[in-house]
N, C-alpha and C positions, 0 to 999 in steps of 0.2 A: 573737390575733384575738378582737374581740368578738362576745358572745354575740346574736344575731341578736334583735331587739326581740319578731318575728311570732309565737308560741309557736300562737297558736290563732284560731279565727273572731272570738271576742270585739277580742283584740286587732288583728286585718286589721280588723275593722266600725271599731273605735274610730280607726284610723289613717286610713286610706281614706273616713271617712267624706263628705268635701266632694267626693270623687274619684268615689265610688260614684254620691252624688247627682247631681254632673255628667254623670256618663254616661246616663245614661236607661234603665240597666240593673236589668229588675225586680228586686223585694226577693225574689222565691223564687227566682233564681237567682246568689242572693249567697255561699251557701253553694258551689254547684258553683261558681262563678268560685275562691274561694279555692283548693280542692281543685285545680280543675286549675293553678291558679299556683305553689300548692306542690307539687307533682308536676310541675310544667313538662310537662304533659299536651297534643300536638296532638294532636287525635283525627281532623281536618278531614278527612282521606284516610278514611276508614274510613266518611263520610258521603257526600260531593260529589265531580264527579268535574268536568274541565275540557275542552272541547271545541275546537276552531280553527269560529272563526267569519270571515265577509268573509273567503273565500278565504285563509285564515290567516296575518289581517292581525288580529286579534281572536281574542280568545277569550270561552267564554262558560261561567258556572259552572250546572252541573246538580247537582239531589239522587240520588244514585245509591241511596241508603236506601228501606226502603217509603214512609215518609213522617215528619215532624217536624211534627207539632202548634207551635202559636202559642205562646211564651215557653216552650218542654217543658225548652228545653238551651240551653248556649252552648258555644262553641267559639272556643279561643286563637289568636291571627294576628301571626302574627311579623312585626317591622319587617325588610325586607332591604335597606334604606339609608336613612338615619338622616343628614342634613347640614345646614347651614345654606347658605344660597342663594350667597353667593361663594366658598364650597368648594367648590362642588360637579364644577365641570369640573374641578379639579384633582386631584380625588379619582377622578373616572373614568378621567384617565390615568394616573393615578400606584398606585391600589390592584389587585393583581394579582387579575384576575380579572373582577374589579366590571364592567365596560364591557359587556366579554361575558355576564355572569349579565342585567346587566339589559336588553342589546340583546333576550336570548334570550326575556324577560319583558316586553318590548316590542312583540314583533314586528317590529322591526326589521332584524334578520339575517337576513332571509329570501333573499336572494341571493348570502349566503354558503353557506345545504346546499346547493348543489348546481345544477341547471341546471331552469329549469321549462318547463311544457308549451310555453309560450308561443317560449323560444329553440330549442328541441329544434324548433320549426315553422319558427322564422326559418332554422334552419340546412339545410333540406332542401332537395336538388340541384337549378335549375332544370329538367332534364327533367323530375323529378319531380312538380314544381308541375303542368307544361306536361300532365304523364301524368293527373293528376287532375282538369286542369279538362276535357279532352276524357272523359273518366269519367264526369265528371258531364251534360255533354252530350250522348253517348249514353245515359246512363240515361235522360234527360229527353226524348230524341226516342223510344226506345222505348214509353214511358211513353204520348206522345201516339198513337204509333202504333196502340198496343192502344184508346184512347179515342175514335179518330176523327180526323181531321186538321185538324177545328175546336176541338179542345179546348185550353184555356185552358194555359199555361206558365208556368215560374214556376221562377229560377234563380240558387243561390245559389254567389256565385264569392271569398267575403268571405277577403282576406290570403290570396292564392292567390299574388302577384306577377305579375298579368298586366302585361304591359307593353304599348306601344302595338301592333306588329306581331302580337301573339296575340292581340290584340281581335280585327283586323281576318279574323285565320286563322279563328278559331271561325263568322265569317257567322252569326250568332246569326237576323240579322232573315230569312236566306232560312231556316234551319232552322227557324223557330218565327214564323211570320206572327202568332200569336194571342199572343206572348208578354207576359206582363199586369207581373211584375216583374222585373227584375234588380237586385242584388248584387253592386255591385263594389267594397264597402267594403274599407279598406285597401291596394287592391293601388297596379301602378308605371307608371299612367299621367300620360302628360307632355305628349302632343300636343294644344292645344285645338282645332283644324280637323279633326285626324282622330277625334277622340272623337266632338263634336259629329255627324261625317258618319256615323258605323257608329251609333251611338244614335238619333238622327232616323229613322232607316230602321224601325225598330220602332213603326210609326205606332199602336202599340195598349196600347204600355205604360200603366201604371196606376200605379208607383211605380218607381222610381229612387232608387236609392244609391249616390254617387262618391266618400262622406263618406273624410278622409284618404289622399287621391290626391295628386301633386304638379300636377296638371291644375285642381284649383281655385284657384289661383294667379291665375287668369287667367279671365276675366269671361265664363262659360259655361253662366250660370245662364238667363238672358236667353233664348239663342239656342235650347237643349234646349227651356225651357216654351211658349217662343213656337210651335216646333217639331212638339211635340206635344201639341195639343187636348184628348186625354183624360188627362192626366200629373194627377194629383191627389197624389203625394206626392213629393217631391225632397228628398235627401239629409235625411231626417226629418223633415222641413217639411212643411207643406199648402200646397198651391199656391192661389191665388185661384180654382182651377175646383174645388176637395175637393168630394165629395158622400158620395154613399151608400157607395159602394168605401171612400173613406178610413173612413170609420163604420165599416165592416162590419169593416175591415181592426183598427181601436185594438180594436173591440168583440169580436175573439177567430172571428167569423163565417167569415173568409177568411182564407187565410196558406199557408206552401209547405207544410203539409200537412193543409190542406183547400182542394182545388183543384175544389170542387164548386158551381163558377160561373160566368154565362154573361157575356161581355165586352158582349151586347147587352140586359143588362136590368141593373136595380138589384137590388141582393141584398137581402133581406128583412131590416129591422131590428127585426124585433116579438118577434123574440125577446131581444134584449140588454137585458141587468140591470145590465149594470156597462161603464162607457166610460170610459176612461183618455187623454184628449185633452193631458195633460201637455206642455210643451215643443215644440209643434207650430207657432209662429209665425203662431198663428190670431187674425186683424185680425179677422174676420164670421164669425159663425155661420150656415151655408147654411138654404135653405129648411127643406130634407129633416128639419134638426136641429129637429123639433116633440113635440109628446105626441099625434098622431097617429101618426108611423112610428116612435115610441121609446114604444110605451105602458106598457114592462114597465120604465123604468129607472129601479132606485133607486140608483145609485150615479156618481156625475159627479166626474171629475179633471180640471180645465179652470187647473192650476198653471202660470204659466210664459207664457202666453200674453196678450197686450198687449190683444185683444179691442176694440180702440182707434176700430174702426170703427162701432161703436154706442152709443149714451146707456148708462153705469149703470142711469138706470131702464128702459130697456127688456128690458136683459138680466137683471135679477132679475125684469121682470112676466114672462119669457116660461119661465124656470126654475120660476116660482111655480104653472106651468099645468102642467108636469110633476108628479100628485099623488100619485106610487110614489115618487118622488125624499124619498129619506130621509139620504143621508150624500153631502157633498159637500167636494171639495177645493180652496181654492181660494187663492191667495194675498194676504195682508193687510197693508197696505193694497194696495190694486191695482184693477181694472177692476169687478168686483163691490161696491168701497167702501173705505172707508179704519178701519173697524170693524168686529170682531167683533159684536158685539153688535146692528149697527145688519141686519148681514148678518141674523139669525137674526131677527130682526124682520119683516124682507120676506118672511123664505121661513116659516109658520110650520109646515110638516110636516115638516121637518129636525130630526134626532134626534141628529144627528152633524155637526159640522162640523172639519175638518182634523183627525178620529179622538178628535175631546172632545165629551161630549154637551153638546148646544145646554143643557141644563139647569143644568150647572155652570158655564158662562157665563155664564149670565143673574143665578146667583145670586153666584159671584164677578165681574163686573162686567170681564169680559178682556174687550181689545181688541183682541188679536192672539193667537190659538191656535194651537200648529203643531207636535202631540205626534207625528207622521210623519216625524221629521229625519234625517235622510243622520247618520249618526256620523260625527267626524272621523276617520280613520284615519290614520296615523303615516304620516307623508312623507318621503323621503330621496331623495338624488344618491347615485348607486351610490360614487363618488367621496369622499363625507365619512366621516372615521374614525367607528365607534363610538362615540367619546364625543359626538361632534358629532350624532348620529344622538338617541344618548340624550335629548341636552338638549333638541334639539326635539320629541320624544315624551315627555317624561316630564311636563308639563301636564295630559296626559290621564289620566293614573295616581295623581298627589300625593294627602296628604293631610296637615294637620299642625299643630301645637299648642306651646304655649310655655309654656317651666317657670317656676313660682315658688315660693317657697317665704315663710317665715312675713314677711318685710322686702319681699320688692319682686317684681315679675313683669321676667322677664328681656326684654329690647327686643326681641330677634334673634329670632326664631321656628324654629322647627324642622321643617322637610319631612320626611314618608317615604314609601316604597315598601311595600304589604304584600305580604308572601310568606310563603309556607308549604305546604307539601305538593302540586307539581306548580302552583306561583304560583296558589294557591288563591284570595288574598285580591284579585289584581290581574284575576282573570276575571270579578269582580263587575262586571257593567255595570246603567247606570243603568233606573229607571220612575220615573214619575209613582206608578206602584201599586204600589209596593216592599215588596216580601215579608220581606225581611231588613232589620235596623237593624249599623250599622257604629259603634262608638266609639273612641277610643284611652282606654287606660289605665296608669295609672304605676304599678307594682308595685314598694313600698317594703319592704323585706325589713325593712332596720334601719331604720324609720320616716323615711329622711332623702331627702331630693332627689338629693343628690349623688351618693346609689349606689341611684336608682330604676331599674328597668326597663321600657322602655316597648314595650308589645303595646296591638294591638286585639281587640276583643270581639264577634264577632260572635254573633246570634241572632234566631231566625226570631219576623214581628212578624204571620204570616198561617200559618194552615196551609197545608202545601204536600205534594205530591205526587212520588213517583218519577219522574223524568224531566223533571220542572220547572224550566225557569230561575230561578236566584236574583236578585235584585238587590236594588240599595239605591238610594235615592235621594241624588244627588250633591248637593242642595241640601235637607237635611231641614230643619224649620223657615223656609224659606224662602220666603213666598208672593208675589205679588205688588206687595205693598207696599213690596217689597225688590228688585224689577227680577226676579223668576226666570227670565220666556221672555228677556229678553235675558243674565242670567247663564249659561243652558243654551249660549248661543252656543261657549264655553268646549269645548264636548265634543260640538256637531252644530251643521251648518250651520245656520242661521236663515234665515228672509228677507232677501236683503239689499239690496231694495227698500223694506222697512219702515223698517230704520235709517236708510237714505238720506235719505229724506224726512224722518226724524227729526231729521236734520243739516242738511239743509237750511231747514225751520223755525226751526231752531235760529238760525241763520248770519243770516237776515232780521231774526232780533230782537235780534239783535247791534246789525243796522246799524241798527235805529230805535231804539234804546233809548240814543246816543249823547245826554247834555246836551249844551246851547250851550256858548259861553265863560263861562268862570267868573265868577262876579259881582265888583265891583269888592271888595267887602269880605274876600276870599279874598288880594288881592294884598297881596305883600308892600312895594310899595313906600310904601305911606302910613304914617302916623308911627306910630312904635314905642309902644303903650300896656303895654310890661313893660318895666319897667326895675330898679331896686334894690330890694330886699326887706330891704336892712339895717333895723334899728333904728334908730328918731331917737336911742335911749340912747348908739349909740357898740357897745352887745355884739357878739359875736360869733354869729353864726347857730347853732342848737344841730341837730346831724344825728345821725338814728337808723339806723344800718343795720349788715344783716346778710349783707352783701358784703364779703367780703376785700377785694377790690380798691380798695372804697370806702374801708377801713380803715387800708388799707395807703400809697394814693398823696394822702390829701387831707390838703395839710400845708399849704394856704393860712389867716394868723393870722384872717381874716372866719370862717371855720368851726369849732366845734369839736364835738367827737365827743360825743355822750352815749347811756348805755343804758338812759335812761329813756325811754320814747315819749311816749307822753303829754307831757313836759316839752319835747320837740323841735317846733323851726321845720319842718323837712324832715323827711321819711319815706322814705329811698330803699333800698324793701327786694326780695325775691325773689317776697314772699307778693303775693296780689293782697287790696288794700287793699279789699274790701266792707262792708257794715252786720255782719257778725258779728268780722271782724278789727277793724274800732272798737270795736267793744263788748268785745270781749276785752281791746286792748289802752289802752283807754280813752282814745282819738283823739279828736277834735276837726274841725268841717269847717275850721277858718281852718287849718291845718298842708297845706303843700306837701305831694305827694307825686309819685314820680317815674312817675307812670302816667294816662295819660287814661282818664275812662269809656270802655267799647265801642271802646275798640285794639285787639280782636280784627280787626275790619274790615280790619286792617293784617296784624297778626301771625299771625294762624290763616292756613294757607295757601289752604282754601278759599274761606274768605270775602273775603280779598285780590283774588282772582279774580273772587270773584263784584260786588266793591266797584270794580272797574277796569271791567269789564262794564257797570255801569250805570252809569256816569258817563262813560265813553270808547268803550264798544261793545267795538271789537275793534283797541284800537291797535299798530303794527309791535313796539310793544318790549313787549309782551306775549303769547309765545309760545303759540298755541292750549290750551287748557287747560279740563279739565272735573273737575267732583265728580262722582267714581266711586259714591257715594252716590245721587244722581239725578238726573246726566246718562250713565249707562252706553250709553244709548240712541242718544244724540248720538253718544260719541266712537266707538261701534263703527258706524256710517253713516260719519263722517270717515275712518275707515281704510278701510274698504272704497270709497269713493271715490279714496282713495290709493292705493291694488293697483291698482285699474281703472284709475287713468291713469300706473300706474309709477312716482310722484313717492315722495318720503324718505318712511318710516313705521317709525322710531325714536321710542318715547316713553320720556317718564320718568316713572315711580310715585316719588312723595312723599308720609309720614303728612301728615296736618291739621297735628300740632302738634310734631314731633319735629326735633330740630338735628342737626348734623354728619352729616349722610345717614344719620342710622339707617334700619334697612327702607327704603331708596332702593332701586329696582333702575331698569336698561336694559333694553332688551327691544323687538326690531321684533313678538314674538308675539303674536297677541291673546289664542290661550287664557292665555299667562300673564300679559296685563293683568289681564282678569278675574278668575283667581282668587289673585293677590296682594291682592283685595279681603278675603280670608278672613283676612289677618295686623294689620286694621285700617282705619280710615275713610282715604282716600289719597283726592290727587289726582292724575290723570295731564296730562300737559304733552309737546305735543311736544319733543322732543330738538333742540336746537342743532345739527346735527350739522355744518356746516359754519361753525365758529367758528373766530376768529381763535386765533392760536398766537404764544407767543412762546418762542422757540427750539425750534421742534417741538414743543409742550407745550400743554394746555390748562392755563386758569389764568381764573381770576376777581377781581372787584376788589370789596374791605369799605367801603363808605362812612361815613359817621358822620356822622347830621342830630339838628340838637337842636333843637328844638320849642318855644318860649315859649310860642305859641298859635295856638289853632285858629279864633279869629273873632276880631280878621281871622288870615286864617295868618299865623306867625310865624314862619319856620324858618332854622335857617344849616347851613352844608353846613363842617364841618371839613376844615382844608387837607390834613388829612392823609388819606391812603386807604394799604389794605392791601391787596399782589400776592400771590395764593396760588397758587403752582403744583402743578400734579400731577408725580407723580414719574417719570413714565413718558411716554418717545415715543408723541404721538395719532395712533390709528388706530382706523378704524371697521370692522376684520377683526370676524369675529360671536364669537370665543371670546375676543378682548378686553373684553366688553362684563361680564364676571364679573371683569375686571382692576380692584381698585377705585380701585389708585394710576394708572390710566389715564386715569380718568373721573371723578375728583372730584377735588378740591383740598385739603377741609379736613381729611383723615386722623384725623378724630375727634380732634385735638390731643394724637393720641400717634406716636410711633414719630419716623419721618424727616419734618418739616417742611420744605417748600420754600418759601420764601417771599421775597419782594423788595423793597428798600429802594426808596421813591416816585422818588425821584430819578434814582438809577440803573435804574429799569426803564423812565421815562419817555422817558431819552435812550439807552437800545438799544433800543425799541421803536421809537423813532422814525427810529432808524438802518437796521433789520432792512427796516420796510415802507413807510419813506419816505412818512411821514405829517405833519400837525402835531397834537400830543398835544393844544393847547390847542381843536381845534375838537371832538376827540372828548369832552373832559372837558364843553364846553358842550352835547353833545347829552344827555348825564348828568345834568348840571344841569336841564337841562329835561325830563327823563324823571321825576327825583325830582319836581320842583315837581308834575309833575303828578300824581304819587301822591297828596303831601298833597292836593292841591286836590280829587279824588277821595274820600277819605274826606272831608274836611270838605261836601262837598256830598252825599253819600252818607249820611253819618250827621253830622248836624247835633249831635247831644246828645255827641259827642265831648268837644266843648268845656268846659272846666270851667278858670276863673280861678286854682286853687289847685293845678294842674298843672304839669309841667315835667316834659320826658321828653327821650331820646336814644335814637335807635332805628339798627340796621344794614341797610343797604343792601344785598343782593349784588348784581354788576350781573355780566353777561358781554357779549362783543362779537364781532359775528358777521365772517363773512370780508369783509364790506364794512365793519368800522369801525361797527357801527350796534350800540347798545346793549340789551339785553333783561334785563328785573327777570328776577331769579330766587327772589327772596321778600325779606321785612322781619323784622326779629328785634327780639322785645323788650328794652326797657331792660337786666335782670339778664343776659340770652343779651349781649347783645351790649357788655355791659361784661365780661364773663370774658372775651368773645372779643377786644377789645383786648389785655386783658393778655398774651395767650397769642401774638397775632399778634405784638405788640412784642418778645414775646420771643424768639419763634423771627427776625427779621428782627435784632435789633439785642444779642442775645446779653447778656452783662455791664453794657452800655448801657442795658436798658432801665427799669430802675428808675428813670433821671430821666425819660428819656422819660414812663414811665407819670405820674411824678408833674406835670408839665408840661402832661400831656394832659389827666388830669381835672381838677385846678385851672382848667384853662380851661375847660373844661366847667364847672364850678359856678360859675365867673367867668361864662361867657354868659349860661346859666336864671338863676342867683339876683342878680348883678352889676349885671346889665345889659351886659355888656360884649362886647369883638366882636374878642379877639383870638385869633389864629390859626383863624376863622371868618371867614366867608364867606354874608352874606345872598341867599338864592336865591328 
């Protein structure tokens, strides 16, 4: 065994040094970081303690210490799962124990200890029910009796299980003429005739609750209000008569126990400070609602409500007269405005707006604030295993970082869970004002990667007090420049009226931003102006590259191979050909090369999108698609659009610029759209999800277009195309979606290759769904043409005469036969990727193959010639 490199702090400084730096861990607590890493020191129990928050659905970490001064200490946080993203459901069913540790670190399992309040009520004996709600009823008629036989009533009967005939037993309206509310939320009425008649009868009610009855079913909203004149709140609503009662009732004045009011006057609103009108389905603000009968209120929650029956500006001039009104909630964009900023403008005695001072809005420039957000809470079907539970909790928990060492940074990224001392590290919840800093750290014993250990670091970045919540901020470094109020989405509800309209804006400039027909000098049919580039001498073309494949299959006598650059006709290399690779390898502009200016347009996958967008808008064979970068705003309105009206909301995460589905995930969740953005620049694209199959299988087709030129287009479509199948029967079950041989095709060109020869997949596919292959190939042909024609109108400077390129195709085809790009791969990508296709499809074969294919290939570009191509 060798001798461990770490002998002392000098040598951890000297090793760690880029690691230390990265972490944001100060320099005086560099010394205690090492100390506890070589002691394997948690102290964390001995400081913080963990508490069940949201009905222990949550948890939440406290300093149980007297206090911890700002950078005094830090303390070590164990990883307690440690994966990479398509392991991961595997690994919860398959590692003993795992599922359950971290259901239990989840909150998840909470229907597994044992039976709660809630069933322990459901299961109680109908007499029982029947015993407590007439209990309640005599307390309530004694009640009156002691007060007088005009005093006001007020009755709560909520998941009691009344059914219809116990309504009608209790005679509520002869016992309680003056009765002002009833509560009959939850319970098991069914009759709407007979409800309607026993509730009518209460001609003095003032609010009504029937919320979750099976009696709403059936159109009974109408008959009650119309019914009764003074009804001012129904099933949590305001009715169109709301006044002073309902005010009195949000503003804390009235309620079942403060019955210290007369049904024949207005209850007095001069003392309320704080009104919570949230979610009340309030079109007008009544009279009554003035800074005369509200003079004392600074505080206003008017979230939720459509307010739709008055001008914006009148409703901000009649708030603006309110001038105690200091913190106000309101939702954004919405009926007060479609700006933060523009809000805090009109009103300017606001100090507070959605719990952010109007200050730090004005000076960071937000347009939407909404630091008040509902947390997500972990959702499950009593019914899904544990691991299934996990996956969709555990979004809300991750954290995680990717190894490199001194050659290269690894692609795959690596997720974890922090745990430690009573799940110490996972009851950190989020602030804006974050007291504690969280990093991960790789603890290199023998200086190497291979045998690093990875912990996090946490330490306090605010002094903090005994009994004080901890937190971290889930998006440090993150300010709005980088999307944070819609990143937060991630881990609390947001508005999702904001993003809607954000998608919808979006969507409009889709459709005007479509050009006309392409210009004549785009089409390919006018005369060919590239033709032979041989020599009048008779030589041979001299080619420089640093492509195998180049090396390997170009045996045609017009070419021959040299490794001199500079001395070569063509350049068909991996590197991108700029002003510093000429000067290095002392190029020349008259030398071919196999790459156009500004092909990213094509080949980056965001820009691709963004390059089809504005020259086509929003065509069928380009599957919705946004840069996670800065459109996050857009696509999380599109999904929420897509919940709301039940339609498919499966996407796919794609890096900018990475092949073979590195970092690709599936995923209908949003929290983990969003923060798969933390593994790298991605775009998201809706999911195919109902795509054609051939033999039960998804599968995608390689095209191979070669490019003379870009003005006019010049392009041919090679006869040949490549079937890649996935290796596994398509199903869109939700633990499939971590299946990779399920859901991709191209198996990163290792392992079991499926793949299908053109000819034979053309006629069983045309067998299987009784099609004809040649009309599907023509909508192909015209999906690519309109690629190119896109970039070339898109990005005119593409064009360059001394160019010549072959680019990949992937197309797939949905369950109607209709084609959808799924990206463009550059020249060097997608000439490895023939060779590897040919290989896996034609086995011992494809060595002539290959050499037949690029021969023809450098036969079209540099030839002129047009065999086994296809001008499109």
């Amino acid at each position: 065994m060798s001798t461990p490199r770490i002998k002392d702090f000098d040598d951890f400084a000297k090793v760690h040094s880029f690691l230390l730096a990265a972490s944001g861990i100060p320099a005086q607590l560099h010394h205690r970081l090492f100390a506890k890493l070589a002691s394997e020191t948690f102290d964390g129990g001995d400081f913080f303690s963990v508490e069940p928050y949201e009905g222990g659905r949550q948890r939440r970490l406290v300093l149980s210490a007297e206090s911890l001064s700002k950078e005094s200490d830090l303390f070590l946080v164990d990883h307690a799962w440690s994966f990479r993203l398509p392991d991961a459901l595997n690994q919860l069913r398959e590692v003993p124990g795992l599922a359950e540790r971290m259901a239990a670190l989840m909150c998840v399992d909470l229907d597994k200890k044992g039976e709660t309040e809630e069933t322990e009520k459901e299961e109680l004996d109908p007499s029982e029910r029947n015993k407590i709600a007439f209990e309640i009823v005599e307390k309530e008629m004694c009640r009156v009796k002691e007060n007088g036989r005009e005093s006001v009533a007020w009755l709560e009967f909520e998941e009691l299980g009344i059914d219809d005939d116990m309504l009608c037993s209790l005679d509520l309206s002869t016992k309680f003429p003056n009765l002002a509310a009833l509560n009959l939320w939850g319970n098991k009425l069914q009759n709407a005739d007979l409800v309607v008649q026993e509730i009518t009868k209460c001609k003095n009610l003032k609010a009504l609750w029937l919320n979750e009855n099976p009696v709403l079913d059936s159109c009974i909203a109408k008959a009650i209000t119309e019914a009764l004149p003074a009804l001012e709140i129904y099933n949590s609503c305001f009715t169109a008569k709301f006044g002073s009662w309902a005010l009195s009732f949000c503003g804390g004045v009235i309620g079942p126990d403060n019955l210290d009011f007369s049904l024949d006057s207005s209850p007095a609103l001069s003392g309320i400070t704080s009104l919570d009108l949230s979610n009340r389905c309030i079109h007008k603000l009544p009279e009554i609602f003035s800074p005369n009968a509200l003079p004392s209120l600074s505080q206003l929650n008017v979230r939720g409500n459509p307010l739709d029956q008055v001008p914006t500006g009148e409703v901000l001039m009649l708030l603006r007269s309110f001038t105690c009104l200091t913190e106000l909630e309101v939702d954004i964009p919405g009926p007060l405005g479609s700006c933060a900023i523009e809000i805090v403008k009109s009103l300017p005695n606001l100090s507070m707006l959605n719990g952010v001072s109007t200050s730090v809005i004005v000076e960071s420039g937000k347009h939407v604030v909404d630091t008040a957000l509902v947390p997500r809470l972990p959702e499950w079907d009593p019914v899904d295993p544990l691991p299934d539970r996990v996956v969709s909790a555990m979004w809300l928990y991750l954290m995680t970082y990717r190894l490199a060492d001194e050659e290269k940074i690894d692609e795959t990224p690596v997720w974890y869970i922090l745990y430690v001392m009573d799940e110490l590290g996972s009851a950190l919840r989020h602030s804006d004002n974050a007291n504690f800093k969280v990093s991960p750290f790789l603890f290199m014993p023998d200086g190497k990667v291979t045998s690093a250990v990875s912990y996090s670091v946490l330490w306090p970045i605010q002094d903090v007090q005994q009994g004080e919540e901890c937190t971290r901020d889930f998006l440090c470094g993150i300010g709005e420049d980088k999307q944070r109020s819609a990143r937060l989405t991630a881990w609390f509800h947001t508005p999702e009226n904001y993003f809607i309209q954000e998608f919808r804006k979006y969507s409009q400039e889709l459709e005007s931003k479509a050009l006309g027909p392409p210009s004549k000098n785009l089409h390919g049919d006018i005369k060919s102006v590239t033709g032979s580039i041989l020599p009048s001498d008779g030589r041979p073309l001299r080619v420089f590259t640093d492509i195998p494949q180049v090396e390997e299959f170009l045996t045609r006598p017009e070419f021959v191979l040299t490794n001199e650059p500079k001395d070569a006709d063509i350049i068909w290399t991996s590197l991108q050909v700029d002003a510093e690779l000429k000067k290095a390898l002392d190029l020349n502009d008259s030398q071919y090369t196999n790459q156009f200016p500004f092909e990213a347009c094509l080949v980056m996958k965001h820009h691709l999108a963004e390059t089809i967008h504005k020259a086509q808008g929003s065509p069928e064979w380009l599957q919705p698609t946004y840069n996670l970068e800065t459109q996050l705003s857009q696509l999380i309105g599109d999904y929420f659009v897509r919940k709301r009206d039940g339609v498919d909301n499966l996407w796919i995460l794609k890096p900018w610029n990475m092949a073979r589905t590195i970092d690709t995930t599936v995923t209908g969740d949003l929290s983990a759209v969003i923060r798969m953005m933390e593994t790298g620049p991605k775009i998201c694209q809706k999911y195919i999800e109902r795509t054609a199959l051939f033999g039960g299988k998804k599968f995608d087709l390689r095209y191979v277009v070669l490019v003379r030129s870009m003005h006019p287009l010049e392009i041919f479509l090679s006869d040949v195309f490549w079937v890649r199948l996935a290796n596994n029967q398509y199903t869109l079950e939700r633990s499939s979606l971590f299946e990779y041989e399920t859901h991709f095709t191209v198996m990163n060109y290792v392992g079991k290759l499926n793949h299908k020869n053109t000819p034979d997949f053309v006629k069983e596919f045309e067998e299987e769904h009784q099609v004809k292959w040649m009309e599907i190939h023509d909508r192909i042909r015209k999906m690519i043409r309109c690629i190119f024609e896109s970039a070339a109108s898109v990005q005119p400077d593409m064009h360059s005469p001394q160019s010549r390129a072959i680019y990949g195709i992937d197309v797939m085809l949905d369950s109607l036969f209709m084609p959808k790009l799924l990206e463009v791969t550059y020249c060097p990508d997608c000439t490895r990727a023939c060779k590897y296709d040919t290989q896996a499809i034609l086995g011992s074969k494809a060595a002539v193959k290959g050499r037949d294919f690029f021969n023809n290939i450098f036969g079209c570009l540099f030839l002129g010639e047009s065999t086994n191509v296809t001008p499109i």
